[in-house]
Each structure stands twice: as structure tokens, then as C-alpha cells.
C-alpha positions, 0 to 999 in steps of 0.5 A: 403057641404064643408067649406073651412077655411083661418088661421090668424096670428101666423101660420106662418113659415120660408120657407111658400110658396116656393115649390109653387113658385119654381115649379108652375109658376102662384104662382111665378107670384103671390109672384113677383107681391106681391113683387112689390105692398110692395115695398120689397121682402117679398118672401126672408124673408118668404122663408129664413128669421128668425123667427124673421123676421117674427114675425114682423107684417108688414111680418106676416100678408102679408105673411100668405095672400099670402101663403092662396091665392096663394096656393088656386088659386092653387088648381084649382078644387080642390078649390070648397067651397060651403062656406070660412071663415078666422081668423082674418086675414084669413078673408082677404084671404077667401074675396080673394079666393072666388072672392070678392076681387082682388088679388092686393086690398088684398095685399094693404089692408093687408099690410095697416092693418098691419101697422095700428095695428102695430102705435096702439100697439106703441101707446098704449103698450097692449097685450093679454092671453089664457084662458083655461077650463072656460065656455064663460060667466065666462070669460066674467064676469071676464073681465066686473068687471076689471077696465081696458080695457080687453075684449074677442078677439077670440072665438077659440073654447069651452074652449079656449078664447083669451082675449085683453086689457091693460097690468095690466088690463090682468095680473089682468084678468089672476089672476081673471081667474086662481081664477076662475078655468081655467085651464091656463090663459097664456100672449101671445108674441104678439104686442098688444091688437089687436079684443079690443077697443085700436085697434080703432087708426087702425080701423079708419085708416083702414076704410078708405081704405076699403071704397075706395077699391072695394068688389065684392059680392063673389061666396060663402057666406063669414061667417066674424069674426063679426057676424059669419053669411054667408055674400053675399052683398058686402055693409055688407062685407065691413061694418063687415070687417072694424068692425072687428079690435075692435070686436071678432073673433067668430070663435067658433060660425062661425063652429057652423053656418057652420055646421048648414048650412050643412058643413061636411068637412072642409078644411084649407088652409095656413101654419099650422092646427091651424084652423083644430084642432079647428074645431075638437074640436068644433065638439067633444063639440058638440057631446057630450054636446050639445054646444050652 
């Protein structure tokens, strides 16, 4: 059975997407469309814009969308998944793809997203670490006993955690894991404390446009970053995608569960193979200790 997966921020690249628009002229329609709905050109900032540029989180999130979606429509045949899931973000994209929700409500609501979450990080000045070789539960403790806000943000695979919170309370979670044995506990460039409790400002704002933008159910179950479980109903796709915001992104169990289902292929699609590698790794676990 084939997974196909959808990346999240952070995969971005100066130049995403444009041979799609140069050479096929449904993907140009697509970008032209998009560019229309954002009321800037965003294609010029991703096709020949700065890193910079991109690392804004109004571009970000919006153009790692359209490079998922535009180069899946693409793909024609090709793109048969008999699941998706996505990362974050790549949750949006995999909605999209799999026909849950139209193309123009996925520009709106990821532009919206981006937006909420950037007022939360100026609201409330927060960020978020790479804990490395430390067991889930280890890193878990670790962020319960801070008397701070830090939580565990993305499940990437064994081994690799994302954790999110208040300044001082990650630089004391980073201390504690280092103490602890993990093998780097590193504070990431990022814009806030984004999967924690700081980023409820967001949710809250975000919910509401997602209780006003119609959801579909899709043609193939929908693993979401919530529960990592395959979701179909349309009421339960909207209740997790609003949850998603303060919640962690399981995508460690999410493979879990699609392999269990009967995937044996995984295909990414969007800029990068940041999601492939983690599946790679997911798997290697799996064979040889047995991961639960």
C-alpha cells in the first residue's frame, strides 16, 4: 500500500516550484491563482527571493503548501496514495491532495495559519530545541519537572524530539537533557514556541476559520498530527486540525500506524526529504529493537 507524505516548515528553498510553473501550464494557473488569493506574489519570493525572505513565516508556510499540492495535482496517476499524512503544516497539504479540501480554502487557511502564529510569537517571545539519543519518556520527565512552559512538540522519530516552550524554560530543559545523556540538546532559528500551550492565541484564531471553511471527507484515510490515527469524518478532521496548534506532532507514531495499516512505500512530496529520512529511521528502529 502506498503512504504518501507532505513536509512542514523548514523545507523550504529559493527557486521551490518553478520548473513546475515554467513548463506545466495547470501548475502556472495554480501559483497565478494562489498569487491572486495572498494579494502579493509570493511565486517571485520563492522563485528568486532570499533565503531570507523565506524564513518569514507569512512566505514559509504558504509556499511549502503550493510547492505539496501543485507538484501532487501534478503527478497525475502517479499520485494514487491509498493513505497521506503531513507535518505540521504538510497536514494542510495532505487535506488538500487527497481531495478533503479545495485548493483556494488551503491557501486561505494556510495563509491565516501563518499569521495567527506569527501575532503569538510577537506576543509571547519563545522558541524550540533538537533533543537528540534520549528515550521519549526521559524527555518527557525532563519538561514536567521545569517550572516553565516546555513541552514535547515533534515526535520525529525515535531518538529525535522537538521540544517547545519559554525562553529560559528551554535553555533550562536543554541543560537538564544534556545531564541526562542526550547526545545534543540544540535551540533551533525559529519564530516561536510553535505544537505548545503559548501558541493557544493562534488556535483560537485559527479555529475559527476553520469551522467556517468546508471539509470534505477525503479519498483516502488522513493520519493527522494529533492522534496520529487515520481519520475519514470530516467533523474529526476539523476538530484535530484546530487542536493541532498547541498539540504535538506525532509523526513517529503516525508511520508506526501506517505501516501497521499495510504501507510499504512512502513517497514525499514537496521540497526537500526531510519526512523520508525520518521514515527511514523510524523503520531501522523498528527492525531492530522493536519500537513501541
Amino acid at each position: 500500500m502506498k503512504a504518501f507524505i507532505f513536509p512542514g516548515q523548514g523545507a523550504q528553498f529559493v527557486g521551490m516550484g518553478k520548473n513546475l510553473y515554467d513548463t506545466m501550464p495547470e501548475a502556472k494557473e495554480m501559483f497565478e491563482k494562489a498569487n491572486e488569493i495572498l494579494g502579493f506574489r509570493i511565486t517571485d519570493l520563492m522563485f528568486e527571493g532570499t533565503d531570507e525572505d523565506l524564513r518569514q513565516t507569512k512566505v514559509t508556510q504558504p509556499a511549502i503548501f503550493l510547492h505539496s499540492v501543485i507538484l501532487a495535482k501534478t503527478m497525475g496517476d502517479d499520485f494514487n496514495p491509498n493513505m497521506v499524512a503531513g507535518h505540521s503544516l504538510g497536514e494542510f497539504s495532505a487535506l488538500v491532495a487527497a481531495g478533503a479540501l479545495s485548493f483556494e480554502d488551503g491557501v486561505k487557511l494556510v495563509a491565516a495559519r501563518a499569521m495567527a502564529m506569527q501575532k503569538a510569537c510577537e506576543k509571547t517571545p519563545s522558541t524550540m530545541a533538537a533533543v537528540l539519543a534520549l528515550p521519549d519518556n526521559t524527555v518527557e520527565e525532563i519538561c514536567a519537572s521545569i517550572d516553565d512552559i516546555v513541552v514535547p512538540a515533534n515526535y520525529n522519530c525515535p531518538g529525535q524530539i522537538v521540544i517547545s516552550g519559554s525562553i529560559e524554560g528551554i535553555d533550562k530543559a536543554c541543560e537538564k537533557m544534556l545531564a541526562a545523556g542526550a547526545k545534543r540538546a540544540l535551540k533551533l532559528k525559529v519564530g516561536g514556541a510553535f505544537h505548545s500551550p503559548l501558541m493557544e492565541p493562534a488556535r483560537a484564531e485559527l479555529a475559527e476559520a476553520i469551522k467556517n471553511t468546508t471539509i470534505s471527507a477525503p479519498k483516502c484515510p488522513v493520519y493527522q498530527n494529533v492522534n496520529a490515527k487515520a481519520e475519514t469524518d470530516p467533523v474529526i478532521i476539523k476538530e484535530n486540525l484546530i487542536a493541532q496548534l498547541t498539540a504535538p506532532v506525532r509523526w513517529t507514531q503516525s508511520v508506526l500506524n501506517m505501516t501497521a495499516d499495510g504501507a510499504n512505500s512512502f513517497t514525499e512530496v514537496g521540497p526537500g526529504a526531510v519526512l523520508q529520512g525520518l521514515v527511514k529511521k523510524i523503520n531501522k528502529e523498528v527492525a531492530t529493537n522493536g519500537f513501541q
